[in-house]
MIPAVEX-257188 format. One record per atom (N, C-alpha, C): x, z, y; residue in three letters. Coordinates in steps of 0.2 Angstrom, whole numbers, plus 5000, padded with zeros to 4 digits. Last residue first. Example, Ala and Ser with C-alpha at 12.3 -4.5 7.8 and 13.67 -1.06 7.14 Angstrom:
<rs>
506450354989SER506850364995SER506450395000SER506650394972ALA506250394978ALA506650394984ALA
</rs>
This chain:
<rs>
509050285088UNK508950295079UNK508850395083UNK508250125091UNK508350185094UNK508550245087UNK509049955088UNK508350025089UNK508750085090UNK509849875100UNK509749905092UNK509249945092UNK510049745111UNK510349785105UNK510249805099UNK508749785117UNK508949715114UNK509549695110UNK508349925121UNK508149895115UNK508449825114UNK508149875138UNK508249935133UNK508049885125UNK508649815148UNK508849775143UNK508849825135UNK508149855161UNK507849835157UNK507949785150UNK508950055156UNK509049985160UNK508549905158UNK508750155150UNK509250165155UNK509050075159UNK507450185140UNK508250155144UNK508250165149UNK507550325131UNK507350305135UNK507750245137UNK507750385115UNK508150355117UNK507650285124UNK506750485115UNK507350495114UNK507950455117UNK505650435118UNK505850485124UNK506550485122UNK505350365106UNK505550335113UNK505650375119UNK505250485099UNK506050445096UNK505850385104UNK504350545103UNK504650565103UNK505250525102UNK503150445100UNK503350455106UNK504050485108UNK503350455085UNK503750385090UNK503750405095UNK502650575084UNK503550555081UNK503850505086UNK501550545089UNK501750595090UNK502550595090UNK500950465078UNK501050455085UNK501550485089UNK501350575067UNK501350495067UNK501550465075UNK500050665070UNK500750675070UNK501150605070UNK498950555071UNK499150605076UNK500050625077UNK498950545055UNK498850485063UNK499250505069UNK498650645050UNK499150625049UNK499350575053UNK497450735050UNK497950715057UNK498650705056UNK496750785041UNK496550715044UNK496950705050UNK497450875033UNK496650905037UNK496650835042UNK498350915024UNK497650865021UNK497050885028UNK499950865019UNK499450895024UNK498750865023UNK500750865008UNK500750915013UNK500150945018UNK500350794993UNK500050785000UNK500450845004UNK500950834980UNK501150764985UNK501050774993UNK500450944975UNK501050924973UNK501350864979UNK499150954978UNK499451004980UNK500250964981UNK498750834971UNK498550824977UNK499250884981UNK498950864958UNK499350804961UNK499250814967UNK497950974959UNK498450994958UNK499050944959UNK496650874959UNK496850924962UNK497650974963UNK496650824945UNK496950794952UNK497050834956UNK496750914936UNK497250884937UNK497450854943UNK495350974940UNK495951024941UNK496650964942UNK494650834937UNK494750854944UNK495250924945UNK494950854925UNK495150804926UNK495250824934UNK494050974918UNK494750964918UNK495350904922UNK492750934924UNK493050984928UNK493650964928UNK491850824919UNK492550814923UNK493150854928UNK490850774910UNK491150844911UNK491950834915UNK490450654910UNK489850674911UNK490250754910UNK491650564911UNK491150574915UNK490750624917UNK492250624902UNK492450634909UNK492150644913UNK491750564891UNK491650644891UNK491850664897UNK491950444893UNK491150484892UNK491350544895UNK493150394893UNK492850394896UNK492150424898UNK493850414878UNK493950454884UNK493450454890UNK493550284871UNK493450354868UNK493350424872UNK493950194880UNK493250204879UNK493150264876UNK495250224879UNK494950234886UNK494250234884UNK495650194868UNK495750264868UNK495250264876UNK495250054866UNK494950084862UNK494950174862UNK496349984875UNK495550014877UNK494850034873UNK497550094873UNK497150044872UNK496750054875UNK498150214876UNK498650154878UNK498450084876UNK498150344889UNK497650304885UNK498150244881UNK499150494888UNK498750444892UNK498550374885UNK499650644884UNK499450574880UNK498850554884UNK500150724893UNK500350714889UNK500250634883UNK500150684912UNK499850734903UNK500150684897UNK500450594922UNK499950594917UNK499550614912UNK501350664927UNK500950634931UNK500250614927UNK502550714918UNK502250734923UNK501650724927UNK502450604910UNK502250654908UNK501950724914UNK503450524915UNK502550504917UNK502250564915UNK504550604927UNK504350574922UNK503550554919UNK505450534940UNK505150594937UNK505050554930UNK504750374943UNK505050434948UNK504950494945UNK505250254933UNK504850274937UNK505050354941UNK505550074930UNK505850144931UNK505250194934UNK505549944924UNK505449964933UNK505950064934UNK506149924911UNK506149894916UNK506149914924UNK505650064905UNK506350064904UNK506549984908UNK504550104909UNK504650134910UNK505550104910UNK503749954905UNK503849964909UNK504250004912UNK503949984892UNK504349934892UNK504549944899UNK503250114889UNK503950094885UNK504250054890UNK502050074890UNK502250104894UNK503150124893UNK501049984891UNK501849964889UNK502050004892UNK499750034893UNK499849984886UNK500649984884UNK499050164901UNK499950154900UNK499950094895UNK498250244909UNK498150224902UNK498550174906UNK497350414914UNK497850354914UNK497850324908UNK495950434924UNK496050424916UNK496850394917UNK495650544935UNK495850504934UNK496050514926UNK494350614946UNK494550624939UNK494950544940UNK494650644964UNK494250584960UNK494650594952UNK494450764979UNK494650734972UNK494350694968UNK495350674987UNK494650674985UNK494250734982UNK496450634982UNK496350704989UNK495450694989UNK496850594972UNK496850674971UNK496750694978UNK496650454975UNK496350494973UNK496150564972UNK498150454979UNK497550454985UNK497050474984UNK498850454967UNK498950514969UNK498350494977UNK498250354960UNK498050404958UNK498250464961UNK498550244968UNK497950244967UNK497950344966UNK500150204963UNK499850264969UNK499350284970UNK500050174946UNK499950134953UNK499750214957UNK500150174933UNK500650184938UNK500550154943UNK498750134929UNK499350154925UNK499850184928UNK496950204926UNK497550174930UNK498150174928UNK495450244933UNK495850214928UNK496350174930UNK494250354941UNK494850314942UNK495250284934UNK492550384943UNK493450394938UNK493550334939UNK491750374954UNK491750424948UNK492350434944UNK491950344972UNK492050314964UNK491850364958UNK491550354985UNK491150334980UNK491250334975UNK493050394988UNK492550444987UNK491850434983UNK493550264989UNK493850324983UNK493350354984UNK493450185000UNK492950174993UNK493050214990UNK494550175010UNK494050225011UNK493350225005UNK495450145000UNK495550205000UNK494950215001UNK495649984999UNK494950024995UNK495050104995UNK495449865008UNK495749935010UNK495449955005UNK494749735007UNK495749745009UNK495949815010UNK493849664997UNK493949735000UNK494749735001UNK494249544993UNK493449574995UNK493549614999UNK495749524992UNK495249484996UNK494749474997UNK495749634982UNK496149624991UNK495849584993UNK494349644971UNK495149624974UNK495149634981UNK493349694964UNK493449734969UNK494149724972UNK492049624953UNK492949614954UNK492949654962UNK491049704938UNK491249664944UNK492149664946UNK489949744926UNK490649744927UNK490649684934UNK488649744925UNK488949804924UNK489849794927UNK488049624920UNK488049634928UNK488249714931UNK489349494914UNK488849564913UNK488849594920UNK489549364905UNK489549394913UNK488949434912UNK490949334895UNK490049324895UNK489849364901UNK491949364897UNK491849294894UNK491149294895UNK492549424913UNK492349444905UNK492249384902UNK494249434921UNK493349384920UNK493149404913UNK495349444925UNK494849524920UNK494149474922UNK496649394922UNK496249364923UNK495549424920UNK498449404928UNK497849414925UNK496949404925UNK499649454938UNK499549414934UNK498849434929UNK499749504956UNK499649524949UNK499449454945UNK499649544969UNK500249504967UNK500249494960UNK498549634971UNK498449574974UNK499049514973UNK497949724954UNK498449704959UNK498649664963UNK496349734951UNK496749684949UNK497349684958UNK495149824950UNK495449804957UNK496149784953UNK493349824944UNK494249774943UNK494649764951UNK492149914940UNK492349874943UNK493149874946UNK490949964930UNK491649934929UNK491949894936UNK489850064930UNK489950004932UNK490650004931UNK488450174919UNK489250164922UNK489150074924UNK487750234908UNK487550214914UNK487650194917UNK488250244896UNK488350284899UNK487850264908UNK487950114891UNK487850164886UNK487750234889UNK488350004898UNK487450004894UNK487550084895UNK489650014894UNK489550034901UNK488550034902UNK489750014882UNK490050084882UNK489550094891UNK489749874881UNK489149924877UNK489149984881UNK490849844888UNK489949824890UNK489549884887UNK491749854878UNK491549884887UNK491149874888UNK491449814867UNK491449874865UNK491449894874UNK491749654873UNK490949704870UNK490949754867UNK492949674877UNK492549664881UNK491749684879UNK493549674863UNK493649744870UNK493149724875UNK493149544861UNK493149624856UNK493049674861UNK494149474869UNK493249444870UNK492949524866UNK495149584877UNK495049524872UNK494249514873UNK495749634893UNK495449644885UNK495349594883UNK497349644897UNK496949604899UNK496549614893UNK498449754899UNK497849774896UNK497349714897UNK499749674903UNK499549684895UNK498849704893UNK499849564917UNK499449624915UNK499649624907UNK501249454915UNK500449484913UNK500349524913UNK502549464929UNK502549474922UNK501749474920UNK502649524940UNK502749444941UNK502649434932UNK502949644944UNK503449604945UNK503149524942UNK501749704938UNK502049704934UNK502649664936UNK500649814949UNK500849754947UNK501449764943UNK499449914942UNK499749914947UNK500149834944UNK497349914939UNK498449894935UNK498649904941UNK496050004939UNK496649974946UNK497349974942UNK494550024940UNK495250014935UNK495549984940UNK493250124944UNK493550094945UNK494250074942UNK491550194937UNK492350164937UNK492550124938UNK490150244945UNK490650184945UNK491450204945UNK488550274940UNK489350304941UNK489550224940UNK487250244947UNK487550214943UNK488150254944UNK486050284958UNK486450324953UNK486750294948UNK486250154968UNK485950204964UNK486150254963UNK486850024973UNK487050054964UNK486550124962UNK486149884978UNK486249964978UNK486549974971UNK487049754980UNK486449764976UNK486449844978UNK488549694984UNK487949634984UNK487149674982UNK489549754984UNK489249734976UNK488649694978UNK489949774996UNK490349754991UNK490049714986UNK488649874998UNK488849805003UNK489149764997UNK488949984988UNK488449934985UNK488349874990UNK490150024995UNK490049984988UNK489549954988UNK489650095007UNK490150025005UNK490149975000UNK488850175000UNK488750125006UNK489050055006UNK489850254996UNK489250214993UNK489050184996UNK490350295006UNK491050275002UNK490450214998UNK489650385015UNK489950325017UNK490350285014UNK489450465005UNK488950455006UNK489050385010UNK490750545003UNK490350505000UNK489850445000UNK490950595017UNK491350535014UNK490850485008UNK489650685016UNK489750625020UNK490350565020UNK490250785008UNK489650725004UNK489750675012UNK491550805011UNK491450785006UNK490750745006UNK491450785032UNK491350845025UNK491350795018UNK492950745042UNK492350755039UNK492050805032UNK494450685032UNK494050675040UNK493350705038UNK495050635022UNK495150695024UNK494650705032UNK495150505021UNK494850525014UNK495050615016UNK495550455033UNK495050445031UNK494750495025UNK496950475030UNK496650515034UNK495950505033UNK497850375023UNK497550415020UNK496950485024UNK498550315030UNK498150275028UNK497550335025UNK499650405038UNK498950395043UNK498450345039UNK500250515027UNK500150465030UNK499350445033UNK501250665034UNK500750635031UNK500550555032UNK502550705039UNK501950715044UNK501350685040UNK504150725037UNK503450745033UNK502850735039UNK504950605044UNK504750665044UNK504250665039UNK506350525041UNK505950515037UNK505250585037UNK507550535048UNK507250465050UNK506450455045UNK508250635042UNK507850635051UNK507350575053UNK508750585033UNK508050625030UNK507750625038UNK509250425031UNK509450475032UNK508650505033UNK508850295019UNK508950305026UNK509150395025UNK508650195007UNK509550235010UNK509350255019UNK507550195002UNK507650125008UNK508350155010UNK507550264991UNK507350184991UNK507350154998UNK508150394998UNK508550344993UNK508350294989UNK506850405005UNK507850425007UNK508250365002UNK505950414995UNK505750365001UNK506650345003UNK506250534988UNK506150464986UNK506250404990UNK505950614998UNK506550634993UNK506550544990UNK504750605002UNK505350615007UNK505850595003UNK504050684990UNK504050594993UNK504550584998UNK504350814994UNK504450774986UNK504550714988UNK504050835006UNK504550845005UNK504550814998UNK502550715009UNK502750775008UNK503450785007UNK502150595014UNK501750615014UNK501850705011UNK503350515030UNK503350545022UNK502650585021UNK503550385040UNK503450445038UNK503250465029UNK504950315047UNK504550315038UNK504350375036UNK505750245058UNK505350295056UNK504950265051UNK506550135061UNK506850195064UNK506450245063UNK507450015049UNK507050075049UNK507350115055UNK508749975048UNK508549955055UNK507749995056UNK509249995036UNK509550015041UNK509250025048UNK508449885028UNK508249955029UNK508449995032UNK509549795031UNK508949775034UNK508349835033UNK510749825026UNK510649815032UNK510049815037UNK509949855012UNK510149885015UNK510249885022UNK509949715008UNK509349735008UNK509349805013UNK510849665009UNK510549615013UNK509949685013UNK511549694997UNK512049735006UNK511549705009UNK510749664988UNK510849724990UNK511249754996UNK511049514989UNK510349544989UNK510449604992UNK512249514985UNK512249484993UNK511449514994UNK512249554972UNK512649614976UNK512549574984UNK511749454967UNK511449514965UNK511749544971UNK512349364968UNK511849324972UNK511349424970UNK513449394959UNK513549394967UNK512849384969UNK512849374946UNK512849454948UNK512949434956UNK511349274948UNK511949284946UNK512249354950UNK509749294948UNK510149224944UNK510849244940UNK509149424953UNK509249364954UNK509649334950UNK508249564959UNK508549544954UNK508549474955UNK508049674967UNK508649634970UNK508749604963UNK507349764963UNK507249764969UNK507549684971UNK507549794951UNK507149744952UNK506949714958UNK508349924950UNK508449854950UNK508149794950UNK507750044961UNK507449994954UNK507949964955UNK508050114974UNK507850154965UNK507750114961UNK508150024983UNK508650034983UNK508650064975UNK505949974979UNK506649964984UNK507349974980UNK505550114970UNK505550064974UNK506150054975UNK504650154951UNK505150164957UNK505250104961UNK502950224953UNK503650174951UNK504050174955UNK502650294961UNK502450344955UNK503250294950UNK502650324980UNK502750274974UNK502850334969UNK501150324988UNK501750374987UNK501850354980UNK500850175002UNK500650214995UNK501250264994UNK501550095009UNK500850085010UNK500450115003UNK502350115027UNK502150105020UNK501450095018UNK502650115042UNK502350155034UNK502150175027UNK504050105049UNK503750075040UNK503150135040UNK504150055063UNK504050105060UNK503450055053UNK505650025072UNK505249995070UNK504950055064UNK505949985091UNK505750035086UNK505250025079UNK507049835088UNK506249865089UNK506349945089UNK508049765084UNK508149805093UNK507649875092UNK507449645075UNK507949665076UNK508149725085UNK506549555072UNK506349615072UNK506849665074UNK506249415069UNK506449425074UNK506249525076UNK506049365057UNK506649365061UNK506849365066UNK504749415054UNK505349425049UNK506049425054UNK503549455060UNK503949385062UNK504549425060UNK502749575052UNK502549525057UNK503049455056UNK502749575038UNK502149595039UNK502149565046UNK503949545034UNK503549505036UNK503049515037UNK504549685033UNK504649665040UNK504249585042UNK503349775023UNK503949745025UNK504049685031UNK502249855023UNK502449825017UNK503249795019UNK501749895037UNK501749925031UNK501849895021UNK502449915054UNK502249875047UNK502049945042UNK502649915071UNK502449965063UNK502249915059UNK503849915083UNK503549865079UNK503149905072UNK503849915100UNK503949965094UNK503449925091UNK504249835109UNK504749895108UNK504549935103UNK504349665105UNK504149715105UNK504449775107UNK504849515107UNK504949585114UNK504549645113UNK505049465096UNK505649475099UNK505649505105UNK503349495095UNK503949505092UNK504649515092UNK503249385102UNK502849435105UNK503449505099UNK503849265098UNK503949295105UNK503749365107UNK503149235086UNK504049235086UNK504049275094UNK502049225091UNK501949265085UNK502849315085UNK502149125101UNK501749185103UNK502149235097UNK502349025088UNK503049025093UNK502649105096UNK501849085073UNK501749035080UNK502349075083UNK501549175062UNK502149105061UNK502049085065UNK500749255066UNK501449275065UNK501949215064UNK499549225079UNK500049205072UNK500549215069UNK498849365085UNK499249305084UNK499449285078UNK497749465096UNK498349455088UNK498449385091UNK496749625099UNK497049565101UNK497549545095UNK495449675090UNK496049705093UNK496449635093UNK493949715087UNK494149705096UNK494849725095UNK493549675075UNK493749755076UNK494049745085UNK493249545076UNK492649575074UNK493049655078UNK494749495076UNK494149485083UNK493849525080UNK495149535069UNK495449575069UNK494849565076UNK494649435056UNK494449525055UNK494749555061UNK494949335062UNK494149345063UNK494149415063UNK496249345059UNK496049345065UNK495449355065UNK496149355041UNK496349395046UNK496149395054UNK495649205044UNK495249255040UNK495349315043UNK496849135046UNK495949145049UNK495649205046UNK498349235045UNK497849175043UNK497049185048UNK499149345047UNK499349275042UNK498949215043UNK499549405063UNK499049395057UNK499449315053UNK499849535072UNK500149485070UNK499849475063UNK499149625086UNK499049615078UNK499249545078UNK499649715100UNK499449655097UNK499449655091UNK499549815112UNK499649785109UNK499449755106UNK499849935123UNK499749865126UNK500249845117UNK499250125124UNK499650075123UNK499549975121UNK498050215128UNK498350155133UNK498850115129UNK497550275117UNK498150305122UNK498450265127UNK496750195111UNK496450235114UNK496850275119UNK498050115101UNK497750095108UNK496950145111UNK498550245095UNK499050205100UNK498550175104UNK497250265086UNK497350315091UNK498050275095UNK497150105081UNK496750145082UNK496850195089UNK498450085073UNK498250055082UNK497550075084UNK498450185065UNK498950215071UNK498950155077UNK497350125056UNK497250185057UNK497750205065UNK498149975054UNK497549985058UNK497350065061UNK499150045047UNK499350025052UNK498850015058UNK498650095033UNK498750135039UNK499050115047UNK497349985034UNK497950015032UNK497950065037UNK497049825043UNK496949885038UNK497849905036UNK497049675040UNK496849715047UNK496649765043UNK498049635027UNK497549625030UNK497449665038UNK499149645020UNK498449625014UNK497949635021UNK500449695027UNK500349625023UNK499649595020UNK500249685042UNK499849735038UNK499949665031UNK500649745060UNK500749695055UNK500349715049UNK500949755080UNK500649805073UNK500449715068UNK501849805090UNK501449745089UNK501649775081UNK501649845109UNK501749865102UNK501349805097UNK502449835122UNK502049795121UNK502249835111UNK503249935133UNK502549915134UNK502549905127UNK504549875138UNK504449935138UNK503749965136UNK505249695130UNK504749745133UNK504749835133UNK506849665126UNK506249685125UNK505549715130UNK507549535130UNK507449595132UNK506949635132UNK508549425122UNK507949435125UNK507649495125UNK509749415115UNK509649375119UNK509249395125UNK509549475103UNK510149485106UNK510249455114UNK508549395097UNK508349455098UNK508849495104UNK509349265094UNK508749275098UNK508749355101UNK510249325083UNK510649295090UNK509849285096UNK509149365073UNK509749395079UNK510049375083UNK508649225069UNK508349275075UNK508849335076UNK509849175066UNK509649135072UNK509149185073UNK510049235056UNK510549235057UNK510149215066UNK508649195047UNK508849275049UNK509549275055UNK508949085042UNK508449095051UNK508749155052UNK510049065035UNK510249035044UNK509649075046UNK509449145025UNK510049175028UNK510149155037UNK508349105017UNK508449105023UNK508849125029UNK508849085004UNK508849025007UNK508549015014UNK508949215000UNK509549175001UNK509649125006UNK507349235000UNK507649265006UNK508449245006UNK506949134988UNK506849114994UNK507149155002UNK507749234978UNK507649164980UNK507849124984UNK506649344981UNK507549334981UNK507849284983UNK505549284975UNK505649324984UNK506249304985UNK505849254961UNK505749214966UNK505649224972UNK506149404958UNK506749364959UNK506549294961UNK505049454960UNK505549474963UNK506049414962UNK503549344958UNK504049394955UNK504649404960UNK501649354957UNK502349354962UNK502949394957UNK500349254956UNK500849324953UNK501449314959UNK498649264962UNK499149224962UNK499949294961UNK497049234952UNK497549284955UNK498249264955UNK
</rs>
């Protein structure tokens, strides 16, 4: 699993100050299209970016998926949705003539330097529990205090060009505002389009398509097997802490014998750590980004969630899916990254902090999970505004309206600025 840390991003985004300089003078030059939408996704063809070219190209809208690699294009030919290279000259072109560009991770989700005019809409890609962006100083962490403060006007000008971030309720709203500094008009409540899935249809038939999944996934039926899932969120480039020992591994195993249960590891796709057991058990398995690039629509097959600070647990609660938290550094973390509120909030009072407290906890959840599903349920009330699957919709809805807004006048619409 390959780490990433903020301050080698940082870095490398110094040391691209000429391109950025050279795609606005491009973008400045060449006159967008009134047509062509061009959709991005940092972990894959998925997301809620795939979910809003779904309903846009049912709508007739003329678009494209800018992709990292093979792998990605295959997934995008298999889904009949046209692409390119984000690093080809196409990838550069189709991008400095979009009129409206969606991401969900950030602007290299397509052609970084050339994003500038678009209508461009963040999705995102979770309701942060750590804090983001403009809220953390990790946002912008680097070597020296100037090469801090050229980070943060840089990072700003460049969240400034946001022209839509939908919010999944006025709480999250409130966060979103003041980690990317944009103004509240720019941030509707309308829900997010990733999460519709997990609200479409009837509970058993989620399920019922969620297990399916999985046992494709796992290569074997699972049965009546409960499967927990553990999902660390990422630590900036730092080791997981909960990585277990050869000990914890055979107190896991046993535990997984003992209940019926499966283990399977969604390891952070920027994340440092190694969850290979030493002795390979046919109970525990790996459910990474590169098996599965979307595991929302997987949450309803799960049994219990296990988790530190990762959004996981508020997508869960629209399920609803029992969750166990379990914090190793949660000290260290909390006084590093920072988090929104206080974890107490979110996780009760005493969350797990070994995996001698998660094994102690995880039975009885199992097999009685009323109190846990009250919890999530009530995360669910707290975050989600709208849970009837037409977060897409609304979504849609906004941009038509911010392109009604500012129509052009001329064919040089958008080669200036976006539409605010």
């Amino acid at each position: 699993m390959a780490s990433f840390s903020f301050g080698a991003g940082n870095a490398r985004k110094l040391r691209r100050i000429p391109l950025y300089v050279a795609g606005r003078l491009l973008t400045a030059l060449v006159p967008r299209s009134r047509e062509l939408w061009v959709f991005g996704c940092a972990v894959g063809v998925t997301d809620g970016a795939l979910a809003l070219w779904r309903f846009a190209a049912a709508r007739g809208a003329r678009t494209l998926w800018l992709v990292a690699d093979a792998t990605q294009e295959r997934d995008a030919e298999r889904l009949g949705i046209p692409s390119a290279r984000k690093d080809s000259v196409r990838g550069l072109w189709a991008t400095a003539r979009a009129r409206v560009i969606v991401v969900t991770h950030g602007f290299g989700d397509v052609q970084r330097y050339a994003v500038t005019g678009a209508l461009i809409v963040q999705l995102w890609h979770g309701i942060p529990l750590k804090r983001i962006g403009l809220d953390s100083s990790e946002t912008t962490r680097a070597g020296s205090t100037v090469a801090r403060r050229v980070l943060a006007v840089l990072y700003r000008r460049t969240t400034r060009q946001i022209s839509l971030l939908p919010a999944a309720s006025h709480l999250v709203r409130g966060r979103l505002e003041t980690a990317f500094g944009l103004p509240d008009a720019r941030l509707p409540v309308t829900g997010e389009p990733r999460v519709d899935v997990l609200s479409r249809g009837s509970a058993e038939e989620r399920r019922h398509a969620a297990r399916a999944a999985l046992d494709e996934a796992c290569g074997r039926p699972l049965g009546g097997t409960r499967v927990i899932l553990y999902a660390p969120t990422w630590r900036d480039g730092e080791p997981d802490p909960a990585v277990p020992d050869a000990g914890e591994w055979d107190a896991i195993t046993a535990a997984l014998d003992r209940l019926d249960a499966m283990l399977l590891i969604r390891s952070h796709p920027l994340g440092a750590g190694d969850y290979t057991p030493p002795v390979p058990h046919d109970r525990v398995g790996t459910l990474g980004s590169d098996w599965v690039a979307d595991i929302t629509p997987l949450l309803p097959g799960m049994d219990l969630l296990v988790t530190d600070y990762s959004s996981l647990a508020f997508d869960a609660a629209l399920v609803p899916l029992p969750v166990l938290f379990f914090a190793p550094d949660l000290e260290e973390y909390t006084a590093r990254r920072g988090l929104y509120g206080t974890y107490t909030e979110v996780a009760g009072t005493d969350p797990a902090r070994t995996w001698t407290d998660v094994l102690a906890w995880v039975g009885g959840i199992l097999n009685d999970p009323t109190e846990a599903l009250a919890a999530s349920r009530r995360r669910s009330e707290t975050v989600h505004a709208h849970r009837d699957g037409r977060n897409t919709e609304r979504v849609y809805r906004e941009i038509r309206r911010c392109l009604e807004r500012a129509k052009p006048t001329d064919a040089r619409w958008g080669a200036r600025r976006a539409p605010r």
